[in-house]
C-alpha positions as CSV (number, residue, x, y, z in Angstrom):
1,X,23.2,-47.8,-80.3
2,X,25.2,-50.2,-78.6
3,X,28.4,-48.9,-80.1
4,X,27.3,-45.4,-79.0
5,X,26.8,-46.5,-75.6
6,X,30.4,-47.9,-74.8
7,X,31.4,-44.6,-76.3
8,X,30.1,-42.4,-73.5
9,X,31.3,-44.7,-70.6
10,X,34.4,-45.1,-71.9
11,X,34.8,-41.6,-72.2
12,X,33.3,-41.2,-68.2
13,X,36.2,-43.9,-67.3
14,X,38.8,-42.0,-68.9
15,X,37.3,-38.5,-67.6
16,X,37.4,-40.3,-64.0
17,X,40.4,-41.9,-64.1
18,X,42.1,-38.2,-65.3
19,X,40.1,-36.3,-62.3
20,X,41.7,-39.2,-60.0
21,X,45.3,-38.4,-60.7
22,X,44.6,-34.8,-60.6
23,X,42.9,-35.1,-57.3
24,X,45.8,-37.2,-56.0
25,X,48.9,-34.6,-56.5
26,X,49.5,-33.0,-53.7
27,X,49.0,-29.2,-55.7
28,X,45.7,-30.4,-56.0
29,X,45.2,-31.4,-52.3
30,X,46.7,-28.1,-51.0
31,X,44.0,-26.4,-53.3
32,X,41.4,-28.0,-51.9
33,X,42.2,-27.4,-48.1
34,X,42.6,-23.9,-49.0
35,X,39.6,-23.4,-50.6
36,X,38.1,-25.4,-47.9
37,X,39.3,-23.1,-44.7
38,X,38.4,-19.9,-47.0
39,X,35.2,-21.4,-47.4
40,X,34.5,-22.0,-43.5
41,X,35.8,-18.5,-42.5
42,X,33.2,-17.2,-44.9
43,X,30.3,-19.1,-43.1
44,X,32.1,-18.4,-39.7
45,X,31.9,-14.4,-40.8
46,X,28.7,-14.1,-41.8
47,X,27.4,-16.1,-38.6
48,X,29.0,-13.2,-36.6
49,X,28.4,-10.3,-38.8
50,X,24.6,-11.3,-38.3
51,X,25.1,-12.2,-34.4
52,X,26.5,-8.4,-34.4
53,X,23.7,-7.0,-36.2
54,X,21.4,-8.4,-33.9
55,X,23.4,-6.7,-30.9
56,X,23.7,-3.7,-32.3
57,X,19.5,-4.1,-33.0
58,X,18.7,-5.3,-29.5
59,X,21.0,-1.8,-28.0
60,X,19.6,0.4,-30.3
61,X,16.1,-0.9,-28.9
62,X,17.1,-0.4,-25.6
63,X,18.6,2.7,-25.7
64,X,15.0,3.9,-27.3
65,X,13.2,1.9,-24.4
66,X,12.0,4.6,-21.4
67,X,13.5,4.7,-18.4
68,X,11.1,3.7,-15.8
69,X,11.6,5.9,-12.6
70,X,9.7,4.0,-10.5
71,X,11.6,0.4,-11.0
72,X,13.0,-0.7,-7.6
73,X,17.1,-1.4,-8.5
74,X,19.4,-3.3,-6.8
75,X,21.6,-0.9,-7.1
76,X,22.9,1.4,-4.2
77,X,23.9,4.1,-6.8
78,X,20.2,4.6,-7.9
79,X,18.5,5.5,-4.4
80,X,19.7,7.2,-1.3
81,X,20.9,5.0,1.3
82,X,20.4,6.4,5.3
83,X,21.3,3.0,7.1
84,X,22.8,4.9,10.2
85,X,20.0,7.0,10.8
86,X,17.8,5.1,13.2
87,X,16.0,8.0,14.2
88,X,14.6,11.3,11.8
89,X,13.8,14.9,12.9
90,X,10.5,14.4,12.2
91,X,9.5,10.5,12.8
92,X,10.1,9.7,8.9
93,X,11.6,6.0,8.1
94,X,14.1,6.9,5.8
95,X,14.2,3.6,4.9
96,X,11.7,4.4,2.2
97,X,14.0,6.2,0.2
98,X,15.2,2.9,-1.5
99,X,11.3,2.9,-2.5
100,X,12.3,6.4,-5.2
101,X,15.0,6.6,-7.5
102,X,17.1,9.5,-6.5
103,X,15.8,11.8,-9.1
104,X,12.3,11.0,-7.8
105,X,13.0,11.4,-4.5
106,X,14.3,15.1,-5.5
107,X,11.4,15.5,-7.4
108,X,9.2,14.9,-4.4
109,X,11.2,17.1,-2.1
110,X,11.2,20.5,-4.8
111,X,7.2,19.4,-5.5
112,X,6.3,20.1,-1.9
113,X,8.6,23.6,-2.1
114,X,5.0,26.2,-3.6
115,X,6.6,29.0,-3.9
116,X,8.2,29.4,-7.5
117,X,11.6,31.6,-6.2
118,X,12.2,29.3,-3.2
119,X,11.5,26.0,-5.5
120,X,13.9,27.6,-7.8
121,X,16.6,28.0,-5.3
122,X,16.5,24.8,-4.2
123,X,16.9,23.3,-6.9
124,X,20.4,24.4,-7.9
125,X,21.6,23.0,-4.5
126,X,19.5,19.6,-3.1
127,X,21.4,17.4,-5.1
128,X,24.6,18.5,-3.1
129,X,22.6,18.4,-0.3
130,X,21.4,14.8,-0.4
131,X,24.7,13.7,-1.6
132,X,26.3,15.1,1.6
133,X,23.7,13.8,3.5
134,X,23.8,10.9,2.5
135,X,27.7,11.0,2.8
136,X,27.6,12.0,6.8
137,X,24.4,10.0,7.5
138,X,21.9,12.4,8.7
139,X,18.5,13.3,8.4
140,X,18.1,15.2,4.6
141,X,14.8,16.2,5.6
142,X,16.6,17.9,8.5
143,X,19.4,19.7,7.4
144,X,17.2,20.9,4.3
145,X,14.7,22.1,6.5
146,X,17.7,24.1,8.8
147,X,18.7,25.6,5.6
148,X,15.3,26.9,4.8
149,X,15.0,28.6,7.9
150,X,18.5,29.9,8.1
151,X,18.7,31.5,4.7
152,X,15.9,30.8,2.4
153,X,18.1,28.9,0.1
154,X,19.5,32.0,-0.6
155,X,23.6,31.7,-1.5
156,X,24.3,35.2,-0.7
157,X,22.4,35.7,2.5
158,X,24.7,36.9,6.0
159,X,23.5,38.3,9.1
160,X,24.4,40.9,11.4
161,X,26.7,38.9,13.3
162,X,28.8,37.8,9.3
163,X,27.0,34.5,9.2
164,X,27.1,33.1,5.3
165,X,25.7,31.3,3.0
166,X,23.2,28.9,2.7
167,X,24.0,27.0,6.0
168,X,24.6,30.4,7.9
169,X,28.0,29.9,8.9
170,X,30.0,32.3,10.9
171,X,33.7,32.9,10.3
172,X,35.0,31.5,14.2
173,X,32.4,28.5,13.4
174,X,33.7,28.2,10.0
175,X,37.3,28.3,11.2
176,X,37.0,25.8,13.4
177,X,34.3,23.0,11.4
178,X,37.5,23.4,9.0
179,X,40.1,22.0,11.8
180,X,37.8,19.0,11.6
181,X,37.2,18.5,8.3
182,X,41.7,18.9,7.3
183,X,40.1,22.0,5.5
184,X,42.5,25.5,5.1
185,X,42.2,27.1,8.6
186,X,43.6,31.1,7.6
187,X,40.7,33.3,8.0
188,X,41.2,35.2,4.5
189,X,40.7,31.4,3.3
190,X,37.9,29.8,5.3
191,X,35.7,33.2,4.7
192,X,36.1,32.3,1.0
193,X,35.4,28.6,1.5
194,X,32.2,29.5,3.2
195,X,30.7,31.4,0.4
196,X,31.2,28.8,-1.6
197,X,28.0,26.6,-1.9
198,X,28.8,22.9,-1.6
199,X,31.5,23.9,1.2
200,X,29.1,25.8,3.2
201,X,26.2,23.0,2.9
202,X,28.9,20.1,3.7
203,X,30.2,22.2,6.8
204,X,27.1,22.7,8.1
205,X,25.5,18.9,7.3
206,X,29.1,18.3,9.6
207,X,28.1,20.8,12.2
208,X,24.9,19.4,12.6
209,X,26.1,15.7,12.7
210,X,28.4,16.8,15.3
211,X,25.4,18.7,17.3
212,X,23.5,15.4,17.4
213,X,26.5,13.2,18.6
214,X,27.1,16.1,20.8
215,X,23.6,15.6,22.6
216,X,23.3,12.1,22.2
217,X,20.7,12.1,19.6
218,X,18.3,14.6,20.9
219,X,17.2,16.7,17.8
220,X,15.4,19.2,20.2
221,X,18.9,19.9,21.6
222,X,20.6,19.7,18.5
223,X,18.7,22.5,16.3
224,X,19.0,25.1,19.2
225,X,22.2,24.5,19.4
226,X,22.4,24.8,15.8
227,X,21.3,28.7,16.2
228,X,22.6,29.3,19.5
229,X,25.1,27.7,20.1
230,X,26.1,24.8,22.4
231,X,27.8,26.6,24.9
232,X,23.9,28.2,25.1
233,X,22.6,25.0,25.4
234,X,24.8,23.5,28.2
235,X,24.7,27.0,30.0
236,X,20.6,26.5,29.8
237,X,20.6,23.1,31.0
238,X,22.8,23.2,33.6
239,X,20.7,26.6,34.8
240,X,17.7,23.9,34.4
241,X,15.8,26.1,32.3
242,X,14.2,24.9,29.6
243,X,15.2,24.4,25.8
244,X,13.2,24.2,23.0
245,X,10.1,25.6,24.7
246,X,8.3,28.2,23.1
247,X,11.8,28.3,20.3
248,X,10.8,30.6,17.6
249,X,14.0,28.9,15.8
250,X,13.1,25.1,16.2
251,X,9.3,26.0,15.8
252,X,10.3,27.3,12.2
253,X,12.3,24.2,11.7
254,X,9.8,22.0,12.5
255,X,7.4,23.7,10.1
256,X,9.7,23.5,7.5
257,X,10.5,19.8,8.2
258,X,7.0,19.1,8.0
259,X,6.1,21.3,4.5
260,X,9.8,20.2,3.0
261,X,7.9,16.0,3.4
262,X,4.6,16.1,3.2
263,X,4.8,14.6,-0.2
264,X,7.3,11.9,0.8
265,X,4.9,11.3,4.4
266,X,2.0,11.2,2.0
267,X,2.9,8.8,-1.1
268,X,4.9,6.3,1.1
269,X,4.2,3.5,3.8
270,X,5.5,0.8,5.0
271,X,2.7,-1.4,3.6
272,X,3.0,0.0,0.5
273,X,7.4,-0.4,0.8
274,X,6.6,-4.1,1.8
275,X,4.5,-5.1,-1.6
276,X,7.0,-2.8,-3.9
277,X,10.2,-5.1,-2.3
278,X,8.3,-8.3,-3.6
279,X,8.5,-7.2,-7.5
280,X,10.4,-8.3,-10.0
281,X,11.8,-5.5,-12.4
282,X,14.0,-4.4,-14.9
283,X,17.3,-3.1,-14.6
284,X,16.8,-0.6,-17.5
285,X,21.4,-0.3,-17.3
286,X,21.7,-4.2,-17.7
287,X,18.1,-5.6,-19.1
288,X,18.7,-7.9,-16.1
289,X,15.7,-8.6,-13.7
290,X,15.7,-8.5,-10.5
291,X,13.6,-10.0,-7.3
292,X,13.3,-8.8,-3.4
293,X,11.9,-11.0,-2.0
294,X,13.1,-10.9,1.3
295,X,11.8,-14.1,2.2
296,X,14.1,-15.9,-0.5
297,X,16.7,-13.3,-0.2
298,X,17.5,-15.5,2.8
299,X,18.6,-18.0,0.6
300,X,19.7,-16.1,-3.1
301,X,21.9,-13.2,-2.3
302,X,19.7,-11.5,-5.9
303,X,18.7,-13.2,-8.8
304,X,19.3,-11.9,-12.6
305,X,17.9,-12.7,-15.2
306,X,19.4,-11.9,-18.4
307,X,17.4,-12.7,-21.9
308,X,20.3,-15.5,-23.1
309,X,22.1,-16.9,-20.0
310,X,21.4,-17.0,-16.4
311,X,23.0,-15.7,-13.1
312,X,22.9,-16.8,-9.9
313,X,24.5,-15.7,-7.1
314,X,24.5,-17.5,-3.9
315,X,24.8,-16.2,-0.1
316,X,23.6,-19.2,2.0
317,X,25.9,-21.4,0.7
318,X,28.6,-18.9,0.0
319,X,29.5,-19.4,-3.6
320,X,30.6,-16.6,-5.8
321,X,28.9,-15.0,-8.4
322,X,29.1,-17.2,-11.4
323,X,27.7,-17.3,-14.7
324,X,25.6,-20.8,-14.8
């Protein structure tokens, strides 16, 4: 037994000693750093081929996950923005539009629109419309409601006296809006340009921008002028006769104005703008939430809060936007 014993470590010394000077040469070493780097890329790879899986999860999710209309975004691409307009046609803060997405705020605008053909109309041409609005600051409300009354969101209405389009613009008028605007000024050309839709709305939105610098804000003034001119206007005033009295053309306006946002009057107010600033949402684009609270706006520029790492951006103290 004893015998038998010294046997077996004998034969572990020997085995040890043998694995020892194998281990030692420098073939062997080289092995066994090889097999060593190859074996932490193979844990590195699958640690990132899971990470990835995750991502590509966590997208897939989100790309399922609804889009909530109604979210507030910090995000000036997502409402329409009227910060020059101090004053609307009708008495509406247009401030309230950053309380609607932009496709909400169209959908409020066509909702209030009853009849099916007009409703119809409209809709191939508001977004235009509120983009160019929105471009030369003025009242949307307004100029939609103009363009109701002048052609029933009709394309391919004209008048007696050649006025086109959707914005009822004459050829002289359009002639010389397109001086202004670095547009082609050849008649053959500028009667083309106005019969073509988003030419003829942004030359009248322009025209009527102009009308209310023209007469120092005065909406009244403006729309008359609008259909008769300003030369009428002046002419009127200097006479001291009355404008905008008894106005067939501005009373239709006005009726318009008020039918075109009675849905937007009705479902905002400013209370109701105050508590909807105070939330905290979700950036459906960048899963980042977001606070308006205007009260610590003062202090944080905004606030984002992504679900693995945090943003802060700083405006009190002037720091850029950093990763933390």
């Amino acid at each position: 037994m004893f015998k038998n014993s010294q046997k077996v470590h004998s034969f572990l010394d020997e085995s040890l000693q043998m694995l020892s000077r194998v281990m030692s040469s420098g073939a062997a070493r080289s092995s066994l750093r090889y097999l060593n780097t190859l074996a932490i890329f193979i844990v590195v790879g699958i640690i990132f081929s899971k990470e990835a899986s995750l991502e590509s999860q966590s997208q897939n999710l989100e790309m399922k996950k609804p889009k909530s209309e109604s979210a507030y975004f910090l995000d000036e691409k997502t409402f329409y923005q009227f910060p020059m307009v101090q004053d609307s046609f009708g008495g509406i803060p247009l401030d309230q539009m950053e309380l609607y997405s932009k496709k909400e705020a169209r959908s409020l605008i066509l909702s209030a629109v009853k009849s099916g053909r007009l409703k119809k109309r409209l809709a191939r041409y508001i977004t235009k419309t509120m983009e160019i609005c929105e471009q030369y600051q003025i009242d949307p409300f307004w100029a939609l409601s103009v363009m109701w009354t002048e052609s029933h969101f009709n394309l391919k209405a004209t008048s007696s006296v050649s006025a086109t389009g959707l914005m009822q613009i004459m050829p002289a008028t359009g002639v010389f809006l397109s001086k202004l605007l670095n547009m082609p000024v050849k008649e053959t050309v500028v009667y083309e340009n106005i019969k073509d839709p988003h030419l003829n709305i942004e030359m009248g939105v322009f025209y009527l921008k102009r009308l209310l610098k023209m007469f120092k804000g005065n909406y009244r003034l403006a729309t008359v002028a609008y259909n008769m001119g300003p030369g009428g206007v002046y002419r009127r005033l200097r006479n001291k006769q009355e404008v905008g009295v008894r106005n067939l053309y501005l009373d239709k306006v006005r009726r318009h104005y008020k039918l075109i946002s009675k849905n937007f009057s009705k479902k905002s107010s400013k209370k109701y703008l105050s508590l909807r600033k105070t939330l905290v949402v979700e950036n459906p684009k960048t899963a980042y939430l977001y606070t308006r609270l205007y009260e610590v706006d003062q202090i944080f520029h905004f606030v984002e809060l992504p679900s693995f790492d945090y943003r802060l951006a700083l405006n009190s103290i002037g720091q850029s936007q950093k990763s933390l």
